[in-house]
NUZALO-26904 format. One record per residue (C-alpha): x, y, z; residue number from 1. Coordinates in Angstrom, 2 decimals. Layout:
<c1->X | c2->Y | c3->Z | n->NUM>
...
***
This chain:
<c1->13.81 | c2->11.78 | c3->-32.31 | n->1>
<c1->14.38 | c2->12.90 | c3->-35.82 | n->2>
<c1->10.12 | c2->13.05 | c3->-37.56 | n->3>
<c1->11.19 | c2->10.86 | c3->-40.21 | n->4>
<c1->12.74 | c2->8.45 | c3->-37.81 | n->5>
<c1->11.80 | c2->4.79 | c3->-37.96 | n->6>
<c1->10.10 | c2->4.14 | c3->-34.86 | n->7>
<c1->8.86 | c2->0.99 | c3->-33.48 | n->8>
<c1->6.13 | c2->0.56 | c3->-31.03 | n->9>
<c1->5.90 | c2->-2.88 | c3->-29.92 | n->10>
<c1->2.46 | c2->-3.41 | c3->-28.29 | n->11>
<c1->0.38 | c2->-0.08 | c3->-30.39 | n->12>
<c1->-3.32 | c2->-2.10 | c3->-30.08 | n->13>
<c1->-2.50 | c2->-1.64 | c3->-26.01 | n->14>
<c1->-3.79 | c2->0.78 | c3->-23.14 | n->15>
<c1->-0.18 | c2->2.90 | c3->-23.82 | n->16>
<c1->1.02 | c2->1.55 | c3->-27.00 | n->17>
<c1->-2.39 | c2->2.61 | c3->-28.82 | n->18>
<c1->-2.02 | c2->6.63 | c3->-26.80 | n->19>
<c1->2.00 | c2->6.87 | c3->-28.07 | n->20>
<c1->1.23 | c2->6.00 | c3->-31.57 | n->21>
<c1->-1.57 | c2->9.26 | c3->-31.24 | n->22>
<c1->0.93 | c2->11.14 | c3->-29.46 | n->23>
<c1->3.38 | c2->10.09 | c3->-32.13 | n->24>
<c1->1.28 | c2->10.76 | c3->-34.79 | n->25>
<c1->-0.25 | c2->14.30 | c3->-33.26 | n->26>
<c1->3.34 | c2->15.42 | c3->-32.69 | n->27>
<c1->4.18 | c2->14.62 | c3->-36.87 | n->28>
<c1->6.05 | c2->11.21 | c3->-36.63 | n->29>
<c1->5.05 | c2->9.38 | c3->-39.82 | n->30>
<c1->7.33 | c2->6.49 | c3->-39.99 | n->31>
<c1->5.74 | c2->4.27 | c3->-37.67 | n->32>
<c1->6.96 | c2->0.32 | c3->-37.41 | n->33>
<c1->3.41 | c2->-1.22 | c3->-36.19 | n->34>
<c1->2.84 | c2->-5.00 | c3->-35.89 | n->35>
<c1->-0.07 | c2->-7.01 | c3->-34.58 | n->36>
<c1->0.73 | c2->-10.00 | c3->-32.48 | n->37>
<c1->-0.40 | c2->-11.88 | c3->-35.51 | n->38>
<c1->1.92 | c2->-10.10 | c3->-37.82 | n->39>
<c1->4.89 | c2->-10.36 | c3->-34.90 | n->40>
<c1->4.77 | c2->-13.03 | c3->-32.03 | n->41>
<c1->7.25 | c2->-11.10 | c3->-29.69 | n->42>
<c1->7.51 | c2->-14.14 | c3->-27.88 | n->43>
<c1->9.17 | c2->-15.91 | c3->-31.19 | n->44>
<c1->13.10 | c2->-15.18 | c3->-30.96 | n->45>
<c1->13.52 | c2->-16.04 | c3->-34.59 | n->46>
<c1->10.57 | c2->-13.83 | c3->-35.61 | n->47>
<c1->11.81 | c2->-10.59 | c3->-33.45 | n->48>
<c1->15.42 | c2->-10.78 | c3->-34.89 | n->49>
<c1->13.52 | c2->-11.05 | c3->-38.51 | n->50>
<c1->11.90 | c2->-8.42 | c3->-38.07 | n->51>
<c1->14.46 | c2->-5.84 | c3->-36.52 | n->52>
<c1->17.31 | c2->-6.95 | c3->-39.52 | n->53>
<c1->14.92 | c2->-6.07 | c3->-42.09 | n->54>
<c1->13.45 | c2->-2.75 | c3->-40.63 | n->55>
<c1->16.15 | c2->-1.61 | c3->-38.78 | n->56>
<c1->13.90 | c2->1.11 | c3->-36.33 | n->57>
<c1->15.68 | c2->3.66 | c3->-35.10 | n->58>
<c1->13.59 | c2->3.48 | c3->-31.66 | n->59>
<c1->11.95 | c2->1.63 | c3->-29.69 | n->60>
<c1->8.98 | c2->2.40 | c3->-27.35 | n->61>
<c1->8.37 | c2->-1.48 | c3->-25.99 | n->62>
<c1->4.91 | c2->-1.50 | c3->-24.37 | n->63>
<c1->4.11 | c2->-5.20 | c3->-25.48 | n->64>
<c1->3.59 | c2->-7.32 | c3->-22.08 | n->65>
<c1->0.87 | c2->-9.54 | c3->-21.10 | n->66>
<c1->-0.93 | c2->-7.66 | c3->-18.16 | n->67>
<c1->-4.34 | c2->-8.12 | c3->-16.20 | n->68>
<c1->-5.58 | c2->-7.72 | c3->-12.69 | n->69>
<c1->-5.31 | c2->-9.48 | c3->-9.62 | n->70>
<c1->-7.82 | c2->-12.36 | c3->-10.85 | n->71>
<c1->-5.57 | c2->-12.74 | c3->-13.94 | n->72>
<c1->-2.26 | c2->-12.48 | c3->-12.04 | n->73>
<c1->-3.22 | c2->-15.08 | c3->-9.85 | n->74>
<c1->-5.12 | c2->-17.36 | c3->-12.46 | n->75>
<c1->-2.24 | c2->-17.41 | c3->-15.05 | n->76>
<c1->1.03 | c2->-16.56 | c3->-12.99 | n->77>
<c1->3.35 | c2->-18.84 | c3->-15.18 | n->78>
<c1->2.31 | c2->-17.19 | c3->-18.15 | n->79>
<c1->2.96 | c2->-13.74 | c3->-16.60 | n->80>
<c1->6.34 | c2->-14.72 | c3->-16.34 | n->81>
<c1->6.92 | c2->-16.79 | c3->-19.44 | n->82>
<c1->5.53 | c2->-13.77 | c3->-21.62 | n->83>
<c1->6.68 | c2->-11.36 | c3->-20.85 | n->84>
<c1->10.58 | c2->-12.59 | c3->-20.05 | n->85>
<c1->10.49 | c2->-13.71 | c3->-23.43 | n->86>
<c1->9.06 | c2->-10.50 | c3->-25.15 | n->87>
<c1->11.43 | c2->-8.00 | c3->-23.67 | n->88>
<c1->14.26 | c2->-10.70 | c3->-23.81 | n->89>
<c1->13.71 | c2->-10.86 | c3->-27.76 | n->90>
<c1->13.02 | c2->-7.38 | c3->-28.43 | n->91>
<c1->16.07 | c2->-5.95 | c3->-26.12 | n->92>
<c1->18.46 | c2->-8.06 | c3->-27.56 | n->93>
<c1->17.24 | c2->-7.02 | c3->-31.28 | n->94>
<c1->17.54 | c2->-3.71 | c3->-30.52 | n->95>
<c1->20.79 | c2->-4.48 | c3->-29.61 | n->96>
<c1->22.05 | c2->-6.39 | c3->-32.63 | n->97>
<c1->20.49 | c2->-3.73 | c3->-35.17 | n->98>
<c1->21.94 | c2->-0.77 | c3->-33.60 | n->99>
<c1->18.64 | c2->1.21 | c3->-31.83 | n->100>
<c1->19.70 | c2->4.41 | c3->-30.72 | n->101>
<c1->16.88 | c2->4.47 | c3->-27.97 | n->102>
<c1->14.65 | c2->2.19 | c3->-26.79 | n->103>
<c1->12.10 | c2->2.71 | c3->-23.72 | n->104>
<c1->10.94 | c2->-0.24 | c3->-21.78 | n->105>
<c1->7.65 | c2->0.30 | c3->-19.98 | n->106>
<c1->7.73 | c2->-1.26 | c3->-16.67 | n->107>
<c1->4.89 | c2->-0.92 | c3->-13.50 | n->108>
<c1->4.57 | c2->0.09 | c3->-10.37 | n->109>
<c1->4.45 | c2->-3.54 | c3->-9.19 | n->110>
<c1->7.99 | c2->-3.83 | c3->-9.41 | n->111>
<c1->8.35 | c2->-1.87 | c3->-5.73 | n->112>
<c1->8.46 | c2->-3.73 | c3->-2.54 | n->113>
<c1->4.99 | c2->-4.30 | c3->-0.80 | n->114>
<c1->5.77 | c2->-2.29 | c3->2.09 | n->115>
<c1->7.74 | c2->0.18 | c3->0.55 | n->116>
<c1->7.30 | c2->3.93 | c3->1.96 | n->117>
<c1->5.45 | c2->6.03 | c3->0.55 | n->118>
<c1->5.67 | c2->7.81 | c3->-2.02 | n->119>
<c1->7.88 | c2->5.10 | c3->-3.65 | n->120>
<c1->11.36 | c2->6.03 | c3->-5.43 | n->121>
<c1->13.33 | c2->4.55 | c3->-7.94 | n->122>
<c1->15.72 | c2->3.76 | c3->-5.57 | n->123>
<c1->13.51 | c2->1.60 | c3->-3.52 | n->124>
<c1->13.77 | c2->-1.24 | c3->-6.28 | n->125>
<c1->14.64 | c2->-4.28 | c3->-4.87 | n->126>
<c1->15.07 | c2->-3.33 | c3->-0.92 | n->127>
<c1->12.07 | c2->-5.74 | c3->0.15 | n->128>
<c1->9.57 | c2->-8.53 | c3->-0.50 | n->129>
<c1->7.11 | c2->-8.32 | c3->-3.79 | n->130>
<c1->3.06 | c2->-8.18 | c3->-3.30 | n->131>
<c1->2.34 | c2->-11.85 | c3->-3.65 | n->132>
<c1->-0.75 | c2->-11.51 | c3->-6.28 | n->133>
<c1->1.40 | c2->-10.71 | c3->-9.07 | n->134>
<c1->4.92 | c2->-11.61 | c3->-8.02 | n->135>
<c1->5.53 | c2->-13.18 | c3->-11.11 | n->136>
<c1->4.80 | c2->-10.43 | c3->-13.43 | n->137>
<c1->6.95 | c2->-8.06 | c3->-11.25 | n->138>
<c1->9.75 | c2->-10.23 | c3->-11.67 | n->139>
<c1->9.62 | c2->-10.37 | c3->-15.02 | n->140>
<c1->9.91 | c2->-6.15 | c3->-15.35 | n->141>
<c1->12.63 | c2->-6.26 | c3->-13.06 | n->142>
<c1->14.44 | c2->-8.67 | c3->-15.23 | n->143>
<c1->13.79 | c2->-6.32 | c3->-17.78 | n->144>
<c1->14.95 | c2->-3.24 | c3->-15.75 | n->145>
<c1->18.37 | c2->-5.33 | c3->-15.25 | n->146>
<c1->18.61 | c2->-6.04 | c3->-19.02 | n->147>
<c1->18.37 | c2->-2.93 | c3->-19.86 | n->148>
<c1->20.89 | c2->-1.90 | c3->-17.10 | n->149>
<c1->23.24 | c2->-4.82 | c3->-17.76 | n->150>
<c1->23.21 | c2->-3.68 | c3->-21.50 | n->151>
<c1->23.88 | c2->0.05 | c3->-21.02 | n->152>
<c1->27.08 | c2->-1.14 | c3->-19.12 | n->153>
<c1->28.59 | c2->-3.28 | c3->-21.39 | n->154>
<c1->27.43 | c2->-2.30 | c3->-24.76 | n->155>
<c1->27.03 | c2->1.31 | c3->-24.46 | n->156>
<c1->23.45 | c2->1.35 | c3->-25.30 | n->157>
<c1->20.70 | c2->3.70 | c3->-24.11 | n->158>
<c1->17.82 | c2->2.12 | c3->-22.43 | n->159>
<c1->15.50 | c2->3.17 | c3->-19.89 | n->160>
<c1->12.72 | c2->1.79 | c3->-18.54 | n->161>
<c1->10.03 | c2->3.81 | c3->-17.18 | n->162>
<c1->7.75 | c2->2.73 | c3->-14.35 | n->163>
<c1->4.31 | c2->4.11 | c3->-15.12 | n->164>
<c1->1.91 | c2->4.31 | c3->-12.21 | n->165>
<c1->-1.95 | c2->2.13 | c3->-12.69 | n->166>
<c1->-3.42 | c2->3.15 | c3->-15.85 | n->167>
<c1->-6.71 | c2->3.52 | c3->-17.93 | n->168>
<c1->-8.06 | c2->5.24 | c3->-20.71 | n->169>
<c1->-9.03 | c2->4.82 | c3->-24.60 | n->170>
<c1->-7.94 | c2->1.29 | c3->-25.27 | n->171>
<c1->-8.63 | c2->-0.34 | c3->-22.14 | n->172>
<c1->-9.72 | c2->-3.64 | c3->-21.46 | n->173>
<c1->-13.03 | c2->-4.29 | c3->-19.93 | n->174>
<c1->-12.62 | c2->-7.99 | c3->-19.82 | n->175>
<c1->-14.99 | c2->-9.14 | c3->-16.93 | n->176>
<c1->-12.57 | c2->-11.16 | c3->-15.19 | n->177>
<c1->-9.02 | c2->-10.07 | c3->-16.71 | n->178>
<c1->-9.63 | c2->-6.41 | c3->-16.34 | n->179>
<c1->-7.67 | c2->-4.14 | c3->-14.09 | n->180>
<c1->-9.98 | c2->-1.90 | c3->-11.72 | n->181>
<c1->-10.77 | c2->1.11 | c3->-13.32 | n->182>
<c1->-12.35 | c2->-0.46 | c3->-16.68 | n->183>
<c1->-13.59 | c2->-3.14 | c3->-14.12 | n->184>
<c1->-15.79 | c2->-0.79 | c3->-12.11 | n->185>
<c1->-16.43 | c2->1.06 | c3->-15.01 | n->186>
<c1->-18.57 | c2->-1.76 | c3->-16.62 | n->187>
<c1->-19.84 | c2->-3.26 | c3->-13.48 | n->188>
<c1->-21.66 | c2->0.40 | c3->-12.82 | n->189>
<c1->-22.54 | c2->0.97 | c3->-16.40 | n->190>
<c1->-24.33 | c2->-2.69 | c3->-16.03 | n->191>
<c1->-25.79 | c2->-1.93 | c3->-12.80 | n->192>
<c1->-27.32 | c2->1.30 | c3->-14.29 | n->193>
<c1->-28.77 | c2->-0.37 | c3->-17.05 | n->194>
<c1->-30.12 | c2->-3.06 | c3->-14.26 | n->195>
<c1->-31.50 | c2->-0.64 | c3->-11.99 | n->196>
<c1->-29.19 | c2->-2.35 | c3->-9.54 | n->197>
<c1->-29.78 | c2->-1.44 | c3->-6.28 | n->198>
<c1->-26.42 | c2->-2.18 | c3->-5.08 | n->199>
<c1->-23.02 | c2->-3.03 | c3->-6.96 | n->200>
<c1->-20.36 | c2->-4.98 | c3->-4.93 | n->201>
<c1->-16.69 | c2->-3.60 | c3->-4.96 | n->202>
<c1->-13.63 | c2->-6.46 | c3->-4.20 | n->203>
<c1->-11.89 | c2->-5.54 | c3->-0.91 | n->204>
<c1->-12.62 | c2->-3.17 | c3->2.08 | n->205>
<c1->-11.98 | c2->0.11 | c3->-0.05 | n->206>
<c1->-9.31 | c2->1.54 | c3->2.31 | n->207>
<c1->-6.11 | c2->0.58 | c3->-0.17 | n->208>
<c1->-5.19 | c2->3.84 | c3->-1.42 | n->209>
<c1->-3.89 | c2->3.85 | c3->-5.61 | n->210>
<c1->-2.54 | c2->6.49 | c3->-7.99 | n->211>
<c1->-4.47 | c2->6.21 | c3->-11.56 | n->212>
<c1->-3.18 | c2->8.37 | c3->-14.40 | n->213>
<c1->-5.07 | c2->8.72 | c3->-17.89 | n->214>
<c1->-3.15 | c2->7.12 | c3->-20.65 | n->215>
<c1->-2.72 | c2->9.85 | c3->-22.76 | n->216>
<c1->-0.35 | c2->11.57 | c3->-20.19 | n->217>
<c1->1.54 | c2->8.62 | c3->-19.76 | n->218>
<c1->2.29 | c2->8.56 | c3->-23.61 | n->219>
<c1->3.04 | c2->11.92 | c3->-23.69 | n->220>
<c1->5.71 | c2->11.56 | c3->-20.70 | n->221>
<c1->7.22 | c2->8.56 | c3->-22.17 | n->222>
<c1->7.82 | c2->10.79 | c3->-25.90 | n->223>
<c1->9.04 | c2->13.50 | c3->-24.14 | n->224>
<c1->11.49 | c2->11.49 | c3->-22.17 | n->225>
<c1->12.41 | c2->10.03 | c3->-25.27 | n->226>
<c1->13.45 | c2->13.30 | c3->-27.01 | n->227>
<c1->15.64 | c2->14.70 | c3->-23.52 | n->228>
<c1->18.77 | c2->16.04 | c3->-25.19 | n->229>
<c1->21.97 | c2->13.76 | c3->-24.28 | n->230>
<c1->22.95 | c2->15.90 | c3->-21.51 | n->231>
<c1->19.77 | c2->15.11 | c3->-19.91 | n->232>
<c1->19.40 | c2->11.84 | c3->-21.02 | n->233>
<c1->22.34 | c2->9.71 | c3->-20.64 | n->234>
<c1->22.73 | c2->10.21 | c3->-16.93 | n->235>
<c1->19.41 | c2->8.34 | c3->-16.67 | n->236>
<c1->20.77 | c2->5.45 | c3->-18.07 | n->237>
<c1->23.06 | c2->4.54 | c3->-15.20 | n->238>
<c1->26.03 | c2->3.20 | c3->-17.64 | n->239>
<c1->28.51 | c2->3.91 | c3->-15.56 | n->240>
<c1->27.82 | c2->2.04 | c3->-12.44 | n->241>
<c1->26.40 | c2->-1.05 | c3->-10.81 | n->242>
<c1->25.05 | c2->0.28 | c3->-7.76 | n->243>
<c1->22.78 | c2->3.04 | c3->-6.25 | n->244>
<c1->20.39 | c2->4.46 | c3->-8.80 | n->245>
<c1->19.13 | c2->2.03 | c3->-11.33 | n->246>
<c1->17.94 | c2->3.68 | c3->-15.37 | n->247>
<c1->14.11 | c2->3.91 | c3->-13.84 | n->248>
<c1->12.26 | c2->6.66 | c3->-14.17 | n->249>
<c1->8.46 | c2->6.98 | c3->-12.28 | n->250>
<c1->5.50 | c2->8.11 | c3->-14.47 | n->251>
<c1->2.83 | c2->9.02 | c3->-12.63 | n->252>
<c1->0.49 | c2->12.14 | c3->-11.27 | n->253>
<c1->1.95 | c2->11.80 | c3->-7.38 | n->254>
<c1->-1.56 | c2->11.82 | c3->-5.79 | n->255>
<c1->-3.96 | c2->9.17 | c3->-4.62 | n->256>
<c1->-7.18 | c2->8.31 | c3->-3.71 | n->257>
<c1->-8.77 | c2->5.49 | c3->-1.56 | n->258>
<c1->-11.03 | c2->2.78 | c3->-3.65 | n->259>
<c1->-13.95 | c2->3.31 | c3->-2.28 | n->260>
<c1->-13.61 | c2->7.27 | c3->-3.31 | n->261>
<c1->-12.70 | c2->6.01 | c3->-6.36 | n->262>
<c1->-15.98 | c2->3.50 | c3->-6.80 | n->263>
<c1->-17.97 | c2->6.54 | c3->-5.81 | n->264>
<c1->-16.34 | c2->8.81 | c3->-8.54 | n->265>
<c1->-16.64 | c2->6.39 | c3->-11.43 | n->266>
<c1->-19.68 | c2->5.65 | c3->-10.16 | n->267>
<c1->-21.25 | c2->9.56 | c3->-10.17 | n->268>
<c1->-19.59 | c2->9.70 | c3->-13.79 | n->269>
<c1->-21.60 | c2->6.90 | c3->-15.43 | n->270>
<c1->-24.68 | c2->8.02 | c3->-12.99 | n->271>
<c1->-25.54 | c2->5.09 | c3->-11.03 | n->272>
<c1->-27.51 | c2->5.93 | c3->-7.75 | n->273>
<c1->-27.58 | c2->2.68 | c3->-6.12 | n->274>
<c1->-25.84 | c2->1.72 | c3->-2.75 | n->275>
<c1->-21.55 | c2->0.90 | c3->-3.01 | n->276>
<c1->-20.68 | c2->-2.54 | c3->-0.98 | n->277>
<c1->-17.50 | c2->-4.11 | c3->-0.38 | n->278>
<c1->-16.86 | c2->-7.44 | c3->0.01 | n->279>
<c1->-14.00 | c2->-8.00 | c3->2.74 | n->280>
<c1->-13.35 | c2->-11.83 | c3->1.85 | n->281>
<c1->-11.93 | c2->-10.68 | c3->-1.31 | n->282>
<c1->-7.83 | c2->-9.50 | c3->-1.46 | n->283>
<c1->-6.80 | c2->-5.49 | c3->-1.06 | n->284>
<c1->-3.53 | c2->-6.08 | c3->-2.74 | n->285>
<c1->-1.31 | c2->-3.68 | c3->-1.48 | n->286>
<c1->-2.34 | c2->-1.28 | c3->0.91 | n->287>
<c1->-1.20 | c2->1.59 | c3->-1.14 | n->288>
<c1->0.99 | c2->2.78 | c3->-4.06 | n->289>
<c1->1.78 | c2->6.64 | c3->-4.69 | n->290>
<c1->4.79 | c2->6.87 | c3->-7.19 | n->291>
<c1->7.42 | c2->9.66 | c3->-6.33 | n->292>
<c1->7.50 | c2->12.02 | c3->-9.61 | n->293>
<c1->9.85 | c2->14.52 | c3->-8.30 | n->294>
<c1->12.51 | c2->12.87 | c3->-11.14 | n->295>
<c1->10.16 | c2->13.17 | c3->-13.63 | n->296>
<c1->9.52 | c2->17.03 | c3->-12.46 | n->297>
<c1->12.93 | c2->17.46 | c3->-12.45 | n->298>
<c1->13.10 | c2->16.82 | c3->-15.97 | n->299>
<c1->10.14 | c2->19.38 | c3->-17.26 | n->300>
<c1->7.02 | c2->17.47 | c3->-17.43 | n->301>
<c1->4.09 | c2->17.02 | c3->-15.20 | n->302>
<c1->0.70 | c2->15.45 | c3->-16.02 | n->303>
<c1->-2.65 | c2->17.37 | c3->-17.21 | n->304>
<c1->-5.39 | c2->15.52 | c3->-17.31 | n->305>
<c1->-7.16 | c2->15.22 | c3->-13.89 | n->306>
<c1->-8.92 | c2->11.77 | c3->-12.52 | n->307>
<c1->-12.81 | c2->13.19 | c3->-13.23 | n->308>
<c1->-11.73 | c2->14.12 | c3->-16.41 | n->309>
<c1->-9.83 | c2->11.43 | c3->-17.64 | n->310>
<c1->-12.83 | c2->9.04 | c3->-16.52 | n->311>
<c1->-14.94 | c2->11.07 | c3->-18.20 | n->312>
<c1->-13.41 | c2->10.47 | c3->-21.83 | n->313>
<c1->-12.77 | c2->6.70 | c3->-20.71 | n->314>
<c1->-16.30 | c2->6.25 | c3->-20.14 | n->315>
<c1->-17.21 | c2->7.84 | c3->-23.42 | n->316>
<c1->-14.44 | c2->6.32 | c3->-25.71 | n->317>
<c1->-16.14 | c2->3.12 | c3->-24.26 | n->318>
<c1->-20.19 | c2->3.49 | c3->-23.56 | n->319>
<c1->-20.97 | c2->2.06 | c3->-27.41 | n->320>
<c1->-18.95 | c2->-1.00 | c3->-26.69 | n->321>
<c1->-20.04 | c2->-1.94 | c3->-23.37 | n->322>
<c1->-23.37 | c2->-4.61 | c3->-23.12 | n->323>
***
C-alpha cells in the first residue's frame, strides 16, 4: 500500500479497527477514510455506496461487525446475523463497484466446526457442525468468506478474509453483560479488589482451553498481509478455483491456555488475592480453539507480544475507566 493511499477502515472506534488505524498511522499512512457509525450506518446500502463513489478508497481493512460474548450471542442472535450480513454485504459490494484494489475482511475463529481438530486450519471451514452459542454470527462471516471468494472468481478482485483468533486489548469493551472474557474477568477482579471480595465466580468449569492474542499484533498481521507483494498475495485469494483451500488466512499466536489459568493470570495482574470459583451450571462453549498459524509463518510474520504482557497494558489502558 502506497503511504498516500486512501485507505478505509470500516469499524476504527473497535478492539482491531482502533489498533490498525495506530499501526497505520505509526507505519506513516496519512490518508485515512474514518467514519463513525453515526457518520456511516454500514448497515444502510444507499449510505455505503454514497460513501465509496465519493471517496473512492483505495483499500479496505473491514473490521465493522457487531460482536459480544456468549451472553450477547445468545441474547441477540437475529441481530448477529442481520448486522453483520448486511455490513459486509454493503461494504463488499462497494468495494466492488468503485474499483478497491484490496480489501481485508476480518472474520473469527467461530467460523470452524465445534469439534474440529486441533489446531484448526483453514481448510477445516465448513467440514462440521457450528458451536450453537453463536451460530448465527458464524454464519454470517462465512457468508462473508464466500463473498469474498465468489467475487475473486468472477470479478477478478482481491479479497481475503483473515480469521483472527479471541482478542483483547486497548479498545475493548468491558460491558458487564456484552463483554467477551478477557475484559469480562478483567473488571469482575478489578471490582472484587476494590470489594475486598473474598471470592470472584468464573462462568464454566475452567477446563475449555482458548488462544488470546493482544490486539496490536493482530493489526500489525493484518497490514502486513495487506502489503505481501502480488506473488505472495494473489495465491491467497483462491481466484482460480472453487474447491479445496478457501482465501482464509489464521491470525493468531498458536498457543493456549485453560480458563481457569487464565482467571488466575488476569487475576495476579490486577492483584486480587481472593479465592477463584467456577460455576458449572453456566455454558463452556467450545471445549477448545488453538488456530493453526503455520500459513501465516509461512508468509514472514509471527506475533510479539506475550499473554502477561499484553494483559498488562490492557489493564492499564483501562484501570481509569473502570468503576
Amino acid at each position: 500500500m502506497e503511504l498516500n493511499a486512501k485507505i478505509y477502515v470500516a469499524g476504527h472506534r473497535g478492539l482491531v479497527g482502533s489498533a490498525l488505524v495506530n499501526n497505520l498511522r505509526a507505519q506513516g499512512y496519512t490518508n485515512l477514510l474514518l467514519r463513525t457509525h453515526a457518520e456511516l450506518d454500514l448497515t444502510n446500502q444507499q449510505a455505503v455506496e454514497a460513501f465509496f463513489a465519493e471517496h473512492k478508497p483505495d483499500y479496505v481493512f473491514l473490521a465493522a461487525a457487531r460482536v459480544g460474548g456468549i451472553l450477547a450471542n445468545n441474547t441477540y442472535p437475529a441481530e448477529f446475523i442481520r448486522d453483520n450480513l448486511a455490513i459486509q454485504t454493503n461494504v463488499i459490494h462497494a468495494a466492488y463497484l468503485n474499483g478497491v484494489k484490496r480489501l481485508l475482511f476480518l472474520g473469527s475463529s467461530c467460523i470452524y466446526p465445534k469439534l474440529a481438530p486441533q489446531p484448526l486450519k483453514e481448510e477445516y471451514l465448513l467440514t462440521g457442525p457450528l458451536e450453537e452459542t453463536n451460530r448465527p454470527y458464524a454464519l454470517a462471516k462465512i457468508a462473508g468468506i464466500e463473498m469474498c471468494w465468489s467475487y475473486n472468481r468472477q470479478y477478478g478482485t482481491q479479497y481475503l478474509s483473515v480469521m483472527p483468533t479471541n482478542l483483547y486489548g486497548p479498545g475493548d469493551n468491558y460491558h458487564p453483560q456484552n463483554s467477551h472474557v478477557i475484559p469480562a474477568l478483567i473488571r469482575k477482579f478489578h471490582e472484587a479488589k476494590l470489594a475486598n471480595a473474598k471470592e470472584v465466580v468464573v462462568w464454566g468449569t475452567g477446563t475449555p482451553r482458548r488462544e488470546f492474542m493482544y490486539n496490536e499484533d493482530m493489526a500489525d498481521a493484518c497490514v502486513y498481509l495487506m502489503n505481501l507483494p502480488d506473488e505472495q498475495f494473489k495465491p491467497l485469494l483462491a481466484a482460480d478455483r472453487n474447491d479445496g483451500l478457501p482465501p482464509v488466512v489464521n491470525i493468531g499466536v498458536g498457543e493456549d491456555v485453560t480458563i481457569k489459568e487464565l482467571a488466575e493470570l488476569i487475576g495476579k495482574t490486577i492483584g486480587y488475592e481472593g479465592e477463584i470459583a467456577f460455576d458449572i451450571s453456566k455454558p463452556d462453549g467450545t471445549p477448545r480453539k488453538l488456530m493453526d498459524v503455520d500459513r501465516l509463518c509461512e508468509l514472514g510474520w509471527r506475533a510479539s507480544t506475550s499473554l502477561h504482557q499484553g494483559l498488562v497494558h490492557a489493564y492499564a489502558d483501562v484501570i481509569s475507566d473502570l468503576p
